[in-house]
N, C-alpha and C positions, 0 to 999 in steps of 0.2 A: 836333406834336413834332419838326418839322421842325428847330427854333432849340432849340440850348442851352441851356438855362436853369443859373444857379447852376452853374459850372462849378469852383466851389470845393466844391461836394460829390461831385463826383469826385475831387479831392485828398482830401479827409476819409476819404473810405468807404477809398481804397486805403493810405491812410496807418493808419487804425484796424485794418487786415487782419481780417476774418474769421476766428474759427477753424474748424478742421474740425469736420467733426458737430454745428453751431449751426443757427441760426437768426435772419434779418435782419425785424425787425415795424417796418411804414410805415403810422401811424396817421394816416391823410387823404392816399389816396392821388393822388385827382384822377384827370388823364389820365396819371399813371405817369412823368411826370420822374425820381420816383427810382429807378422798379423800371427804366426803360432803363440809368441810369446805374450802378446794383447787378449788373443780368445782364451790362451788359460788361465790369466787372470778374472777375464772380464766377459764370461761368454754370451750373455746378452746385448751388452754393448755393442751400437756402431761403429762401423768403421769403413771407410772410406779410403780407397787406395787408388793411387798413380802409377802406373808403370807401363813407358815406351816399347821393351823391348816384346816383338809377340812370341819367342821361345819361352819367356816366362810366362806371359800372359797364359797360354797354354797350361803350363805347369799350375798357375796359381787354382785355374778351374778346375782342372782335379781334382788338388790336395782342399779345395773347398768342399765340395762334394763329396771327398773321404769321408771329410771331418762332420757333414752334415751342420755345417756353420750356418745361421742366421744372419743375416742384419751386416753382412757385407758385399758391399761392392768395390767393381776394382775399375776404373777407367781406364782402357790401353794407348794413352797417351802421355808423352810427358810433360811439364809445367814451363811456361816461357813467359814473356810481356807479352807478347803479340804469337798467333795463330802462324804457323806456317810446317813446311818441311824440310829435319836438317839430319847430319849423316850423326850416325851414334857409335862412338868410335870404341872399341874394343880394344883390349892390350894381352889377350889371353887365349889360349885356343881354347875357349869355353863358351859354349854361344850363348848363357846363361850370366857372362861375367860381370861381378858387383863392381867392377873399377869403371866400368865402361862410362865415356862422359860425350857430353852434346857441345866439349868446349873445345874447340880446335887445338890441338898441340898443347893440351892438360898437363902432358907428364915430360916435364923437358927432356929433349934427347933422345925422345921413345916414338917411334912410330908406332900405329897403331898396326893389330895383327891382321884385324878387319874392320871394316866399315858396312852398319845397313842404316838404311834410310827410316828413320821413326819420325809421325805427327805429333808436333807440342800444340799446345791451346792455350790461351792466358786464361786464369781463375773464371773470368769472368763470360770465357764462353761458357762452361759445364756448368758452374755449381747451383744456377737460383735452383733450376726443380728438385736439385738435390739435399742442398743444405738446409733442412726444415729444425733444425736442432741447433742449439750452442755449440760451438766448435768449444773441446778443452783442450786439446793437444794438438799441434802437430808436427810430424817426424819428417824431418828432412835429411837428405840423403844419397847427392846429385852431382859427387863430383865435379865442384870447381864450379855449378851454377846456381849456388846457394843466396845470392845476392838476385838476382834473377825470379826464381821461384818468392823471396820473402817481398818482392816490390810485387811481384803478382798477386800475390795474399794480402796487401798490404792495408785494404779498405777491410776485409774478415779481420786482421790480426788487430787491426785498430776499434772492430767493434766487436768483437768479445773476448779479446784477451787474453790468448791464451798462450800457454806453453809452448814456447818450440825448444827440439828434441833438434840440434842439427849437428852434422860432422862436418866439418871444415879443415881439409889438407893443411897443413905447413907449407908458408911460405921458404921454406929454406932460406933465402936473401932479399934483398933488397933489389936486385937484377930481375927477380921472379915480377915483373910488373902484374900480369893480370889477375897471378892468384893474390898479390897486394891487395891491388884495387879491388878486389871484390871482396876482402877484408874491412877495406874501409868505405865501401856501400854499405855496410850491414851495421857496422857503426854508426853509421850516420843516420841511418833508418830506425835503429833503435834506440838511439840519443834522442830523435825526433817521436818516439813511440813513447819514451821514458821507461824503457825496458834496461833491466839488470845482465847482466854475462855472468855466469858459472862453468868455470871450466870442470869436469865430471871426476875426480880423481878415482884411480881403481886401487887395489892391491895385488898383492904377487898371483892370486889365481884371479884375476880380472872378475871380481865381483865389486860391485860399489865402496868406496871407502869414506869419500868425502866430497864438498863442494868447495871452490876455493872462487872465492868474489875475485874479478878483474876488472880493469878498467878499459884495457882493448886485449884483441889476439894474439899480439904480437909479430915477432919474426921470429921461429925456432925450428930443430929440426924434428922433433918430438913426435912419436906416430903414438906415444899414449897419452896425446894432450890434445885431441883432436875432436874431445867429442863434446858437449857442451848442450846446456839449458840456459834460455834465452826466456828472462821470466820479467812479468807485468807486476812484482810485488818482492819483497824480501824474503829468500827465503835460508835457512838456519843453515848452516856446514853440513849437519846429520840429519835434515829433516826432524 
């Protein structure tokens, strides 16, 4: 965590301001790029993390305890409809790795490097004792099961409204069926929500530039078109 990463989501988080007495949820959280980037904004704020894999999980209690953070937790499971155990596929010899997906054959043509077995939970086993606060954000981040995790949320997203922060692959084609369809789940769930789509625009050193209003996600090959604000209200190009 030495290096940066996505330093336009330090524009987003400080630009979307937290309210008081909420609560910030980062569904996949890896080794904690966003929760660095959340506490330096926001270091008394809640926050509330998801993440499968346990070599992070690991990693995460450390760098919490480096940091002497408050007011975070991190659940070592990852987000489904229903409760069970599925294999978490890996594309990288990194046992840490941020691509890794719970979606069978994610990345056409790619086997995976390794496979380990992680517990998901639907929303609604974990959150009552934990969610005592307004949710205002949450950050999704779950290759290829984005549609999945936001129908798990979907009673929270419906009753407080909040922000989602989600990255969703290119479809590259029209052949790519499942990464389609879980395109046009999230539309139809936020047609149904009466939620806006912003696609995140950067600039040449990938800091925030603009929002650009759509109507769906489309099909493109674009890997800087990928990240996007899923919001309950209209919100300005430049904030």
């Amino acid at each position: 965590n030495l290096y940066q990463s996505e330093p336009w989501m330090m524009n987003i988080i400080g630009k979307l301001k937290i309210k008081k007495n909420s609560i910030f949820i980062d569904v996949g959280v890896n080794i904690g790029q966003t929760l660095i980037k959340f506490k330096t904004m926001n270091i008394d704020a809640d926050y509330l993390g998801f993440e499968p894999n346990p070599i992070c999980i690991s990693y995460l209690d450390s760098l919490i305890q480096a940091n002497n953070w408050n007011n975070v937790k991190i659940i070592p499971v990852g987000i489904d409809q229903r409760p069970g155990v599925v294999f978490l596929n890996k594309y990288y010899n990194d046992k840490t790795d941020s691509s890794a997906s719970i979606i069978e054959n994610f990345r056409e043509n790619v086997d995976p490097t390794h496979k380990s077995i992680v517990a998901v939970l639907g929303v609604e086993n974990i959150v009552d004792s934990l969610l005592n606060k307004r949710v205002s954000i949450i950050k999704i981040d779950v290759d290829g099961a984005e549609s999945r995790v936001i129908k798990s949320f979907f009673q929270i997203i419906s009753e407080h409204r909040p922000y989602l922060l989600v990255e969703i692959l290119p479809v590259y084609n029209n052949k790519n069926i499942e990464r389609l369809q879980n395109q046009l789940d999230i539309e139809l769930i936020l047609k149904s929500l009466d939620y806006k789509i912003y696609r995140i625009q950067k600039n040449q050193n990938n800091n925030f530039h603009k929002l650009e209003e759509i109507s769906s996600f489309g099909i493109h090959d674009r890997l800087d078109w990928c990240d996007y604000i899923l919001a309950p209200e209209y919100i300005q190009q430049d904030f």
